[in-house]
VEXDREN-2710 file (C-alpha; in Angstrom, 1 decimal):
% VEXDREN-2710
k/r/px/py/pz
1/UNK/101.9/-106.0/162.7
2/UNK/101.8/-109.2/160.6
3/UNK/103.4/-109.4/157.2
4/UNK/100.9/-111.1/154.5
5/UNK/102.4/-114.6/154.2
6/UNK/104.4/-115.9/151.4
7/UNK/105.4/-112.8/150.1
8/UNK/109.3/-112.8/150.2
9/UNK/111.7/-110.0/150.5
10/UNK/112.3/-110.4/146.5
11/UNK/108.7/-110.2/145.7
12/UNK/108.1/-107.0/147.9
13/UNK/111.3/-105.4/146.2
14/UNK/109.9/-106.3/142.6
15/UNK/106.7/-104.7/143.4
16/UNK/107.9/-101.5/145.1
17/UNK/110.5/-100.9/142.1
18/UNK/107.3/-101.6/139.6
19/UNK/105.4/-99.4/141.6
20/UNK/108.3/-96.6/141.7
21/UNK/109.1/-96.7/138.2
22/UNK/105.2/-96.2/137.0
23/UNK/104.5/-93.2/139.6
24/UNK/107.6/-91.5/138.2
25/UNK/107.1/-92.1/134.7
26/UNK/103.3/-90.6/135.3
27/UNK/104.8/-87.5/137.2
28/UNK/107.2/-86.8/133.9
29/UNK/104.6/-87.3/131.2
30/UNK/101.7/-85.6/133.3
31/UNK/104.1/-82.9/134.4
32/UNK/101.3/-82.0/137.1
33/UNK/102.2/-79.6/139.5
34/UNK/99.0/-79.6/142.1
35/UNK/98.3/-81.4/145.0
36/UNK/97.9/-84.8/143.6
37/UNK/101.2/-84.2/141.6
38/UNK/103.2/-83.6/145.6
39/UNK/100.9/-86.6/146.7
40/UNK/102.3/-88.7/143.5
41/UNK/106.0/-87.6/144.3
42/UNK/106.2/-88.9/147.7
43/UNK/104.1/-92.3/147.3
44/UNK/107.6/-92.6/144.5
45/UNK/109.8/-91.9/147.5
46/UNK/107.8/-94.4/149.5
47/UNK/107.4/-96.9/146.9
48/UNK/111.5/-96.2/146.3
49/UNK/112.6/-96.9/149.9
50/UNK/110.4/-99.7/150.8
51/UNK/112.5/-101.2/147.6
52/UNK/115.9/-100.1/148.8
53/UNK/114.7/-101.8/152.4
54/UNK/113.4/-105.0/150.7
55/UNK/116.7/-105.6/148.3
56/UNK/118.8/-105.2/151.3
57/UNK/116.5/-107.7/153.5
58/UNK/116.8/-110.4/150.4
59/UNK/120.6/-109.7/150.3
60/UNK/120.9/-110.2/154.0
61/UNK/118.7/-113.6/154.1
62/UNK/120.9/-115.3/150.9
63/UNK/124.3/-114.5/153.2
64/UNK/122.6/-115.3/156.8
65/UNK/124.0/-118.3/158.3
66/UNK/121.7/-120.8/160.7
67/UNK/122.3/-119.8/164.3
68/UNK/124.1/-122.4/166.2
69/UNK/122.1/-124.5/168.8
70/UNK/123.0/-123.3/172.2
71/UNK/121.5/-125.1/175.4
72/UNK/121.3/-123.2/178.5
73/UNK/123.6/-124.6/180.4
74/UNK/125.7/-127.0/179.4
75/UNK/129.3/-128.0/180.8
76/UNK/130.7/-128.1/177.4
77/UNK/130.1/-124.0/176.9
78/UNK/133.0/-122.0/177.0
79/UNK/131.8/-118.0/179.2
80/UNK/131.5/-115.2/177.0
81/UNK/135.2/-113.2/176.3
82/UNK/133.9/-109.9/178.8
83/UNK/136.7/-109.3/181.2
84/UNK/135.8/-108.1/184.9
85/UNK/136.0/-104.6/184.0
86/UNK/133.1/-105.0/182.1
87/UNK/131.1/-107.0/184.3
88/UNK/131.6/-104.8/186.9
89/UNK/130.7/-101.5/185.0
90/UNK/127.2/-103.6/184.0
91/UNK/126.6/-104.2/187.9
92/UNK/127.3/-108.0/188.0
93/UNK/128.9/-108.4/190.9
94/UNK/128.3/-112.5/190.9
95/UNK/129.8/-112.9/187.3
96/UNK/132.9/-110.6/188.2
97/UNK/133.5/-113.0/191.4
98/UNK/132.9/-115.6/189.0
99/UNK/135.1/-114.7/187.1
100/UNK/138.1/-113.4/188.8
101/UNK/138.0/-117.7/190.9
102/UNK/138.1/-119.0/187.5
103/UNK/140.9/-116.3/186.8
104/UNK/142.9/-117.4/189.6
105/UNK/142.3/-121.3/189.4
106/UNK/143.7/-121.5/186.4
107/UNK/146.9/-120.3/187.9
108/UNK/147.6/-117.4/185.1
109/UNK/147.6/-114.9/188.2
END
């Protein structure tokens, strides 16, 4: 599923709260209590969450740092901080060999 493009998370949470706060003020002045009144009710849930979702996507987006750039392989890479317990419990036996030579070239064992 593709979002439309150019529509940030701002501009989606502006719209749902618009959207939420005219369906609720129609439900308490039209005080309608059939089927379109239920049908009104949840669209304002919808409307409601889809804001709540979009506010915390733009509030994630202003704090989110760019990724570093990582190249597969390079000497200058330190391994990941999983111990051999872990590695072995995943089914790596290679990596735990791996690691336990490094272990004990270093000379800390």
């Amino acid at each position: 599923m593709r979002r439309i493009p150019g529509l940030d998370a701002r501009v989606v949470a502006v719209v749902a709260t618009l959207a939420t706060v005219w369906l609720l003020a129609a439900l308490l002045t039209g005080r309608r209590q059939d089927l379109l009144g239920v049908a009104m009710a949840l669209l304002c849930v919808l409307c409601g969450t889809v804001a709540g979702v979009a506010v915390a996507a733009a509030r994630q987006r202003g704090t989110e740092s760019p990724a570093p750039d990582h190249t597969v392989g390079a000497a200058d890479t330190e391994p990941p901080n999983i111990d051999a317990d872990t590695l072995e419990t995943l089914g790596d036996r290679e990596a735990v060999r791996a690691l336990r030579e490094r272990y004990r070239d270093s000379g800390a064992g």
